[in-house]
N, C-alpha and C positions, 0 to 999 in steps of 0.2 A: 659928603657928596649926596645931591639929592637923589632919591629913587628914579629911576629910568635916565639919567644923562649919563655921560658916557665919560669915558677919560681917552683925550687924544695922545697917544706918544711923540713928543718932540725930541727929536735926538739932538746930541747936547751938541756944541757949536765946537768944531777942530780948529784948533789954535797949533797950527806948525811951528817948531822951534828946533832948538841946532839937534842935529843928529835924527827929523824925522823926518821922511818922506811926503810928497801931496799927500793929500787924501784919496783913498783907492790906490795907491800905488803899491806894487810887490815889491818896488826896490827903494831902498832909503839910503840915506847918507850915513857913511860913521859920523859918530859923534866926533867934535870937535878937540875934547878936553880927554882925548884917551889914544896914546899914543898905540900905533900899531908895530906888534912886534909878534915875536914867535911865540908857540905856544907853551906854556907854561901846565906842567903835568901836577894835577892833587894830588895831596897825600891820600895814598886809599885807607881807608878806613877800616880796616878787616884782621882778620887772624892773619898772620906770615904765612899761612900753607898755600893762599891763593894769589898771593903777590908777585908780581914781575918787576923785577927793579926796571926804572926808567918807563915803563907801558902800565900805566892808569888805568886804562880802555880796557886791555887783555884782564889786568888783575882783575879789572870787576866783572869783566864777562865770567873770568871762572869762577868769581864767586858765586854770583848767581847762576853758574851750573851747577855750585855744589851746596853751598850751604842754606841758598834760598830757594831752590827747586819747588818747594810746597806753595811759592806766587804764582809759577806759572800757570798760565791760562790763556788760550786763544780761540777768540772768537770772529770767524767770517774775515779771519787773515791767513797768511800763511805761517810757519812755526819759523821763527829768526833762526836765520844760516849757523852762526854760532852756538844753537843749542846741541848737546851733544845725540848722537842718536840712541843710543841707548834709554834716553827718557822717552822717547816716543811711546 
C-alpha cells in the first residue's frame, strides 16, 4: 500500500440461510435439520466426589467450588449466586 492512502473497511456481504435470522435481528430461526427435543445432560468430566447423578449444571458448579477455585476472579461484576461463601 502506498504511503499516506488509507484502507476503507468493507464489511463483508450477509448471506441468510436456514436457521439465521435478518441481519440485526436478536431473534433467529432454529435451524431446519435439528430436531427439537429435551435436553440431554453431558457426561461431567471430573472426579466422582463432585458429581450429581442426573444434574450436569450442579456437578460442575461444585466443581468449580472446589477443585477450580484458584480461576476465580471477578472484575466490575458481582460474585455468581452459586459461589460458596466461605471463599469470599
Amino acid at each position: 500500500m502506498p504511503k499516506g492512502s488509507t484502507r476503507v473497511y468493507k464489511e463483508p456481504a450477509y448471506k441468510p440461510g436456514p436457521g439465521r435470522g435478518k441481519k440485526g435481528s436478536s431473534k433467529s430461526e432454529p435451524p431446519l435439520n435439528i430436531k427439537d427435543s429435551a435436553f440431554t445432560q453431558p457426561t461431567p468430566a471430573m472426579p466422582d466426589e463432585y458429581k450429581v447423578v442426573g444434574d450436569s449444571i450442579q456437578s460442575y458448579k461444585n466443581y468449580y467450588n472446589g477443585a477450580k477455585r484458584y480461576l476465580f476472579n471477578w472484575k466490575n461484576r458481582a460474585i455468581p449466586y452459586f459461589v460458596e461463601e466461605d471463599y469470599i
